[in-house]
Structures are given as C-alpha cells and as structure tokens.
Kinemage of the C-alpha trace (Angstrom):
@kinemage 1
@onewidth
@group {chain A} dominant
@subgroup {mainchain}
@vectorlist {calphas} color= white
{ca unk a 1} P -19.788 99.252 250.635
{ca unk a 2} L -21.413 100.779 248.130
{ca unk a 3} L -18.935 102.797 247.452
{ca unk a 4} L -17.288 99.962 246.757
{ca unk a 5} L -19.467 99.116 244.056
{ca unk a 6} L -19.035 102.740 241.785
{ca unk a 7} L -15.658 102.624 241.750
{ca unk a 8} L -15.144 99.462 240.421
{ca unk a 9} L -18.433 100.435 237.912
{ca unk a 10} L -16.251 103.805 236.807
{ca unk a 11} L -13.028 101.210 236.390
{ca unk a 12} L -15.170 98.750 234.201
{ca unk a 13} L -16.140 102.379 232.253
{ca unk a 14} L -12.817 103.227 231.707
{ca unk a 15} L -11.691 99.807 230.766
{ca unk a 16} L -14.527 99.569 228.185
{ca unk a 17} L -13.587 103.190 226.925
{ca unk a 18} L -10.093 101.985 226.170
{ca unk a 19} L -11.156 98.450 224.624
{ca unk a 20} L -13.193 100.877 221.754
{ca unk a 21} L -10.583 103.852 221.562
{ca unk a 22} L -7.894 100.493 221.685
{ca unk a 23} L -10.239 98.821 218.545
{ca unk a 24} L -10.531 102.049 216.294
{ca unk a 25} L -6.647 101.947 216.260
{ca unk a 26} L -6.601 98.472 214.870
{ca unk a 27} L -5.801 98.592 210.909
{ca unk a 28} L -8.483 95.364 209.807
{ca unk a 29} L -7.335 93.766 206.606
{ca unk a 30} L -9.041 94.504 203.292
{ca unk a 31} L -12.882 92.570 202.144
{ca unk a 32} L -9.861 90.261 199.495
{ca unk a 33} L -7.224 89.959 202.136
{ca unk a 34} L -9.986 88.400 204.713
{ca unk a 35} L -11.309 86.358 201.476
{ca unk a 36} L -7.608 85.048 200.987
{ca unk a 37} L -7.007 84.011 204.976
{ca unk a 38} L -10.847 82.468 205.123
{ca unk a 39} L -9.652 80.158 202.162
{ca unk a 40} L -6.318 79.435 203.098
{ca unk a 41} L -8.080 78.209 206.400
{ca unk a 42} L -10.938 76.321 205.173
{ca unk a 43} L -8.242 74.254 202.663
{ca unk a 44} L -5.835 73.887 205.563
{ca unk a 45} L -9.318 72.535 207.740
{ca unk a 46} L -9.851 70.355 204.950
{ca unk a 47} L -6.449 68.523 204.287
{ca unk a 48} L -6.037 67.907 207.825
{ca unk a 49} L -9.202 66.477 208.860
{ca unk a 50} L -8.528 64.446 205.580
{ca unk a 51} L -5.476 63.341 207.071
{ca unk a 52} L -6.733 62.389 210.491
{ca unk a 53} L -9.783 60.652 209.315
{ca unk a 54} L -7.385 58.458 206.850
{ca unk a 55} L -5.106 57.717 209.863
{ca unk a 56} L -7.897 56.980 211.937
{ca unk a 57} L -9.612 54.897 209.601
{ca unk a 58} L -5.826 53.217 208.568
{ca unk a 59} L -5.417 52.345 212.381
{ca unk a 60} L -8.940 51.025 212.962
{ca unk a 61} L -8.722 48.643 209.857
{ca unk a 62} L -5.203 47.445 211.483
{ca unk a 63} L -6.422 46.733 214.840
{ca unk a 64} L -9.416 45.054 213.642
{ca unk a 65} L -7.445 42.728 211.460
{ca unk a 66} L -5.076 41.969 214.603
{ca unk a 67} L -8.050 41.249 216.751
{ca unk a 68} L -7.010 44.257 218.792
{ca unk a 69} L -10.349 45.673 218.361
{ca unk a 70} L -13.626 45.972 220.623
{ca unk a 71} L -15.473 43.562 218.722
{ca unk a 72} L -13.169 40.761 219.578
C-alpha cells in the first residue's frame, strides 16, 4: 500500500514540474495591454448590469401596475 502512496506522490511531482516549466512558456501580455483588457471589462461589467437592472426594474414596475405582483 504504501507503495501505493509514492508513486502517485512522484506523479503529483511531475505533474507540478510540468504546470511551472508549462507557465514559464506562456508569453503574459504587457503592464498597458492588461490595463486595456481590465477596462474593456469593467465598461462591458458596467453597461450590462446597467442593462439588466433597467430591465429588471422596467418589468417590476409592469407587473406591479398589472397587479401581477407579490404585494397584491
């Protein structure tokens, strides 16, 4: 049993080695590319939860003004 347990300890080793040879490959984006994505993101974030909370709100006013909603 025991044995067991090292071998699958030397295939976790190996499988971390690769993950960190695997991440030094990786070509990360420039300090103003990353600045670019993050605030393309955060705008895209912000118009859509703009755009659900209107439709939200929209539907909620609806229902309440055809009695639809919880408070009778």
């Amino acid at each position: 049993m025991q044995k067991t347990y090292i071998s699958q300890g030397g295939k976790i080793m190996k499988s971390i080695k690769k993950f960190f040879k695997e991440l030094k490959r990786v070509r990360w984006p420039s300090a103003n590319e990353g600045n670019k994505t993050f605030a393309r993101t955060l705008v895209f974030i912000i118009i859509a939860s703009l755009i659900l909370f209107g439709l939200a709100l929209g539907l909620s006013i609806m229902w309440n003004n055809w009695g639809v909603g919880l408070n009778g």
